[in-house]
PAKEKE-876593 format. One record per residue (C-alpha): y, z, x. Coordinates in steps of 0.25 Angstrom, whole numbers, padded with zeros to 4 digits, always signed. Each point is the difference from the previous one (the first is absolute). Layout:
BEGIN
YZX;...
***
This chain:
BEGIN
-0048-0111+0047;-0014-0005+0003;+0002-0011-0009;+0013-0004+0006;-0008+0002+0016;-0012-0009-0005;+0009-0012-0005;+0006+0001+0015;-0012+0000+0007;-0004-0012-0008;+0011-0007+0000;-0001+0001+0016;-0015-0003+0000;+0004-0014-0008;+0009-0003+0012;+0013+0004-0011;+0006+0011+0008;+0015-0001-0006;-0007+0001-0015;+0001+0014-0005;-0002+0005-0013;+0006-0006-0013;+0015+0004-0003;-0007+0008-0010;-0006+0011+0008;+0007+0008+0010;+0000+0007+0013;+0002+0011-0002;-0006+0004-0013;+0004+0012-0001;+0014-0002+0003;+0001-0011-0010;-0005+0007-0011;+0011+0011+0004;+0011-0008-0001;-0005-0008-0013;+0009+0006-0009;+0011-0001+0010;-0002-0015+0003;+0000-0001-0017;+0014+0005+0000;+0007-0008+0011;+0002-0013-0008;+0006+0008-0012;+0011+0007+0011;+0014-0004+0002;+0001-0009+0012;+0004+0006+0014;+0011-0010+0004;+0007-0001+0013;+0015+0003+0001;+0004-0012+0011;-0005-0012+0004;-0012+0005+0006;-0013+0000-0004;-0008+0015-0004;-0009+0002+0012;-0009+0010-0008;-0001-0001-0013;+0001+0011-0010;-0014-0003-0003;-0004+0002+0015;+0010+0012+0002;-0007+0009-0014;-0015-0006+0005;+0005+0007+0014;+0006+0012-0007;-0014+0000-0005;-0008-0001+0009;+0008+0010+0010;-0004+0011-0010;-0014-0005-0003;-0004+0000+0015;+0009+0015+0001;+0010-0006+0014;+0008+0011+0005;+0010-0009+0005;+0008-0015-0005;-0006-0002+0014;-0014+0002-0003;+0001-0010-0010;+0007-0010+0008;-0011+0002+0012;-0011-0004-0010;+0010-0011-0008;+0000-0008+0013;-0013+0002+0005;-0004-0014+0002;-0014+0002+0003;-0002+0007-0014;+0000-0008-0013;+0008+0008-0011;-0001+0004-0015;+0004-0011-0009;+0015+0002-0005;+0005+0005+0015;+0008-0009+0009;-0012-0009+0007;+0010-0003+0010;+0004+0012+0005;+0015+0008-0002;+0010+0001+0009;+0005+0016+0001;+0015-0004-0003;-0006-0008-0012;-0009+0011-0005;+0012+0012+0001;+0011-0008-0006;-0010-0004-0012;-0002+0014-0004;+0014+0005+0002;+0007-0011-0005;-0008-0011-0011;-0009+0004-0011;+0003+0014-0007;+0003-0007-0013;-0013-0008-0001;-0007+0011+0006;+0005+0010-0011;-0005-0012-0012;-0013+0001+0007;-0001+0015-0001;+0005+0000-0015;-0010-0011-0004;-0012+0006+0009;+0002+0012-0007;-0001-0006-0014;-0012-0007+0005;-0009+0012+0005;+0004+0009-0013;-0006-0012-0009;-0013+0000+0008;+0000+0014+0002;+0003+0004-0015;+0007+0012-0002;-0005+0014-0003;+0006+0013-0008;+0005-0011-0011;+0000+0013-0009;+0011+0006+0010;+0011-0013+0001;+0005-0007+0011;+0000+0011+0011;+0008-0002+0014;+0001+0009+0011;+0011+0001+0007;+0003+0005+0015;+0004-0003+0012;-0007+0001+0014;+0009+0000+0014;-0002-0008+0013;+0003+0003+0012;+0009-0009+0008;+0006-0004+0012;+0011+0005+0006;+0007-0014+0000;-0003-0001-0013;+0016+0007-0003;-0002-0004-0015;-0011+0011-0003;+0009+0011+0003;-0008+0013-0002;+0002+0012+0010;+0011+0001+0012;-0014-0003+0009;-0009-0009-0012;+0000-0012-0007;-0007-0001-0011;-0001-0012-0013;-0006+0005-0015;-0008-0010-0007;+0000+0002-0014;-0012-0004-0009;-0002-0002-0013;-0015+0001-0004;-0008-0004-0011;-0011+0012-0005;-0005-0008-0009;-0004-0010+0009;+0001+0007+0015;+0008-0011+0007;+0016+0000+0003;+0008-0007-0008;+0016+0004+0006;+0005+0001+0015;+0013+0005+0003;+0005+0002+0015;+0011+0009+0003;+0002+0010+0014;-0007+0012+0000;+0013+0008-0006;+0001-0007-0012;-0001+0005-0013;-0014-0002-0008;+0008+0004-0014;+0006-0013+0000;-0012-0009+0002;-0006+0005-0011;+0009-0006-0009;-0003-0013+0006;-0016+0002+0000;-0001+0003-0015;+0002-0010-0013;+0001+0005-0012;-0014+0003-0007;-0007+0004+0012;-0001+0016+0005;+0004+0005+0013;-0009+0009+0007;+0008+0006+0010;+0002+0014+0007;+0010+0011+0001;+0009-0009+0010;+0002-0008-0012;+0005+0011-0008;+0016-0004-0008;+0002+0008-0012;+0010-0013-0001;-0008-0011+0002;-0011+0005-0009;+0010+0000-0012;+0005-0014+0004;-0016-0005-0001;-0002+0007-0012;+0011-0010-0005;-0006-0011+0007;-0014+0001-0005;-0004+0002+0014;-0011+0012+0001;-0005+0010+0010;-0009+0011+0003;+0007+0008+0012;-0002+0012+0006;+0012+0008+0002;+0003+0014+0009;-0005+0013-0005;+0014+0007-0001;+0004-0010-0010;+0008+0006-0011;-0007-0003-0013;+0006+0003-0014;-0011+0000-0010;-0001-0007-0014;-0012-0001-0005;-0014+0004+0006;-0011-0009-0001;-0017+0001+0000;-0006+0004+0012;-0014-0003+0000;-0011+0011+0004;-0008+0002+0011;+0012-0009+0010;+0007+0001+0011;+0013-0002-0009;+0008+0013-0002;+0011-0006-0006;+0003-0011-0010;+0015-0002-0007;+0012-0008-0005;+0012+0005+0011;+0012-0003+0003;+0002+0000+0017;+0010+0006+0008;+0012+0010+0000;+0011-0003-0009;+0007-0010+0010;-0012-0008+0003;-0006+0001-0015;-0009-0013-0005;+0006-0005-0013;-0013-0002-0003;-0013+0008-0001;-0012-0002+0006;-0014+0004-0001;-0002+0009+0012;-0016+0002+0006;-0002+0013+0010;-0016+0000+0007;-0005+0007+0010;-0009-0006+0010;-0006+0011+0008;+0012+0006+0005;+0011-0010-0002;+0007+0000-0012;+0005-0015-0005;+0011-0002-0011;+0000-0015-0003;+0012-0005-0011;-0004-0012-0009;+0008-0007-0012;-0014-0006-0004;-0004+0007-0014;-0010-0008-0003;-0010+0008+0012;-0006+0012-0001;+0003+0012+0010;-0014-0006+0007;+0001-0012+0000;+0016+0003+0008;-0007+0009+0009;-0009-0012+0003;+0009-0010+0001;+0007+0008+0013;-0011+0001+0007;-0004-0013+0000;+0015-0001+0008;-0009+0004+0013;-0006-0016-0001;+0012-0004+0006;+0001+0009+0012;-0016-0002+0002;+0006-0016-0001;+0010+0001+0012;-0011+0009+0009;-0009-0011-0001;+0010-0012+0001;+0008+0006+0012;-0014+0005+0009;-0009-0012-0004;+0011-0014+0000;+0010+0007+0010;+0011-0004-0007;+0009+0010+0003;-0002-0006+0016;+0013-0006-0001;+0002-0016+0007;+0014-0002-0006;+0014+0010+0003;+0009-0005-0012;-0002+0003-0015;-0003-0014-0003;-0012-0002+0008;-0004+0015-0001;-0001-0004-0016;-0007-0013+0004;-0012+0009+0006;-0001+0010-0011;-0001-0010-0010;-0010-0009+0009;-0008+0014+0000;-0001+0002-0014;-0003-0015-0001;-0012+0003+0010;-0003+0014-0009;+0000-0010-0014;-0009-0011+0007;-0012+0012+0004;+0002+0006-0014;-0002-0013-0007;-0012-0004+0013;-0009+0013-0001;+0003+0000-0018;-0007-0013-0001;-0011+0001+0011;-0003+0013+0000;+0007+0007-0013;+0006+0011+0009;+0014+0004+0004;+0002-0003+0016;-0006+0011+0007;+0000+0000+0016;-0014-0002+0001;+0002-0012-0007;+0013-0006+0008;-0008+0003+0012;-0013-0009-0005;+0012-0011-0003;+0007+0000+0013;-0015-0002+0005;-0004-0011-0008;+0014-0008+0004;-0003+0002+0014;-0013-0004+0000;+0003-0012-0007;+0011-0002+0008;-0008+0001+0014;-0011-0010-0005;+0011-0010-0003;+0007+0001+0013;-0014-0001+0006;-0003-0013-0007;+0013-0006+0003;-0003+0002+0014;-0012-0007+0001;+0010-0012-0002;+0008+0006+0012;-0012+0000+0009;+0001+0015+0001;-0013+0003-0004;-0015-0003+0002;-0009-0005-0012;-0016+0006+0001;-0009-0007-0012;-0012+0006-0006;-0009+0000-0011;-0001+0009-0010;-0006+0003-0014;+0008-0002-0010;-0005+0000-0015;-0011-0011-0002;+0007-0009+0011;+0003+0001+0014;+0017-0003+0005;+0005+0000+0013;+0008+0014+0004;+0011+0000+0008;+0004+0011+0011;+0011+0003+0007;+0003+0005+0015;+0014+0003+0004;+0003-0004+0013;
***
C-alpha cells in the first residue's frame, strides 16, 4: 500500500496525475491476493452466455467477484452491496463492476444466470485449497462428514415449507476432515429428508462420518455393497444381535467392542457390523462402522472429529453471513451458498499461505481492515484528480535521502 501511495504522489509531483501504478500492482493489495486463486480459475470455466440477442450486463466474473465481496465485507442486505457497488465517489476492488449495477441487473444475475459455472468453481476451488493445504489423518482414509444445517426463511419464500407459521430451507454439506473444507452442497426445504442426501454426498472408497439422523439398517447394507464406508452413530435402544466380540483396549472410555448384527428381525442388516459403545462423561455413544481395518480407537476418534463440521457452519454462518438471505428462489438461494463457501475456500487458502493458520475471526477482521484501508487511500488518490481534495508537501527523512511526502486534507 505505501509503495502503491508513493508511485501516486510522484506521478503528480512529475505533473503525471492519470499515471498510476503499473498493471502489475494492485489497489487493493489485499483484495487481490484474496481473489488470486479465483481470478486463476475464471479462464479455465465454461463461458456464461446470454440467452437473446442482448448482451450480459454483469458478467459471471463480476456477479462471483460480487458474491464475494458481499461476504468478505459481511453486508446484511443485496442493498448494502448495491449502495456501496454504485458509490461513484469510491474506487472499488479490482474484479467488481467499475461502473456500477443496476438493482434489477444484480437481482435477476443471482436468481437466474450462473449456478452452473458457479458450482465448476466451487468443485475446482475445493480441489485447489486441499492440494495446498495437504491432507491429514492419511492413516484413517478419505473421511467426510455429512450433516445438514437449517435457515430460516421468509414467509414468501412458499418453497421452504417447514411449520403451519415457518419456513425454513436445509443446506446439506459434505465436509472433507481431512482437509477441513467443504467439498458437496445440496439444497432442499427445511422438511426434507437428510438420508437421501447421503447417498448423493459419498463415492465409493470414502467413509461417511455422519450422526444418528443418518441411521438406515437398509442403506448401510446397500453401501456395504457399494464399497461405500461409514462410521455412524446410531440410537441407544437399537436391537443388536451379537456375533463375535472383539478387543477392548484398557484403561478407555470404550465399553464395548463387537461384530453385530442391527435391528429386530424386520429391520435386520444382512450384513454385520462392527459396533463401538464409549462413554463420554455421562453420554453414552454407540457408533456402527463397516471399516475393519480401524481399531475400536481409532473409530471412536474418527466420530468426534464429526464436531469439525458443526464448528464449520458456526463460524461460516456468524462471521460471512451467509445465511442473510438476498434471493427468494432455490436458484439464487444456491447461488449465495455456494458464493459463501467460495468466500470460506478463498480465506482458507489466504490465511494458509500467509500465515499458515485456519481462518480465525481475529484474523477476517485484520483482513477486512486492510481492504479498507487500501481501499480509502485509493479513493483518496483518485480524488486529487477530482479536485476534491488539498495537497500539503513536506520534507521528510527517509533512509539516506530525503523525497517529498504528500498529505492529504479532505474537504
Amino acid at each position: 500500500m505505501l509503495v502503491y501511495a508513493t508511485r501516486r504522489v510522484d506521478a503528480l509531483l512529475a505533473g503525471r496525475p492519470n499515471q498510476t501504478c503499473p498493471p502489475s500492482e494492485v489497489r487493493c493489495p489485499t483484495w487481490e491476493t484474496l481473489i488470486a486463486p479465483l481470478t486463476g480459475l475464471l479462464p479455465h470455466i465454461a463461458p456464461l452466455e446470454s440467452g437473446s440477442n442482448r448482451s450480459l450486463e454483469v458478467t459471471f466474473a463480476q456477479q462471483v467477484h460480487s458474491l464475494v465481496y458481499f461476504h468478505v465485507e459481511e453486508y446484511i442486505s443485496g442493498r448494502g452491496l448495491l449502495d456501496d457497488l454504485n458509490d461513484l465517489t469510491q474506487t472499488l476492488p479490482a474484479g467488481l463492476p467499475q461502473e456500477g449495477l443496476a438493482s434489477s441487473t444484480f437481482f435477476e444475475a443471482v436468481n437466474t444466470r450462473g449456478l452452473c459455472q458457479m458450482l465448476e468453481v466451487f468443485q475446482r476451488l475445493s480441489g485447489k485449497a486441499a492440494k495446498a493445504l495437504g491432507g491429514k489423518y492419511e492413516k484413517l482414509g478419505k473421511l467426510r462428514a455429512v450433516d445438514g444445517s437449517l435457515i430460516h426463511a421468509t414467509l414468501s419464500m412458499q418453497w421452504a415449507d417447514y411449520t403451519d407459521t415457518t419456513n425454513k430451507l436445509k443446506a446439506h454439506l459434505c465436509f472433507d476432515l481431512n482437509c477441513g473444507i467443504p467439498r458437496k452442497l445440496s439444497l432442499t426445504p427445511g422438511k426434507g429428508p437428510e438420508r437421501p442426501i447421503a447417498e448423493k454426498q459419498i463415492a465409493p472408497g470414502e467413509t461417511g462420518v455422519m450422526d444418528r439422523g443418518f441411521q438406515d439398517h437398509c442403506r448401510f447394507d446397500a453401501w456395504q455393497e457399494e464399497d461405500i464406508f461409514f462410521v455412524c452413530r446410531i440410537r441407544g435402544n437399537t436391537q443388536k444381535t451379537l456375533v463375535q466380540q472383539l478387543f477392548i483396549p484398557p484403561d478407555s472410555n470404550i465399553f464395548f467392542h463387537a461384530e453385530v448384527y442391527l435391528g429386530d428381525e424386520s429391520h435386520r442388516t444382512r450384513y454385520t457390523v462392527r459396533l463401538v459403545g464409549l462413554r463420554v462423561g455421562r453420554k453414552t455413544f454407540w457408533i456402527a462402522t463397516n471399516r475393519t481395518d480401524l481399531t475400536a480407537l481409532e473409530i471412536a476418534f474418527i466420530y468426534r472429529l464429526r464436531w469439525e463440521i458443526e464448528t464449520f457452519f458456526a463460524w461460516w454462518k456468524r462471521h460471512l453471513n451467509v445465511y442473510n438471505l438476498i434471493a427468494r428462489s432455490p436458484y439464487g438461494v444456491m447461488m449465495q451458498l455456494l458464493a459463501g463457501l467460495i468466500t470460506y475456500l478463498l480465506l482458507v487458502i489466504y490465511f494458509h499461505r500467509r500465515y499458515t493458520q485456519r481462518p480465525s475471526l481475529s484474523r477476517l477482521r485484520q483482513l477486512r481492515r486492510d481492504t479498507r484501508k487500501e481501499r480509502a487511500l485509493d479513493s483518496t488518490m483518485t480524488g486529487l484528480l477530482d479536485g476534491r481534495a488539498v495537497a500539503l508537501f513536506g520534507a521528510v527523512q527517509r533512509g539516506p535521502c530525503q523525497r517529498q511526502t504528500l498529505i492529504i486534507a479532505i474537504f
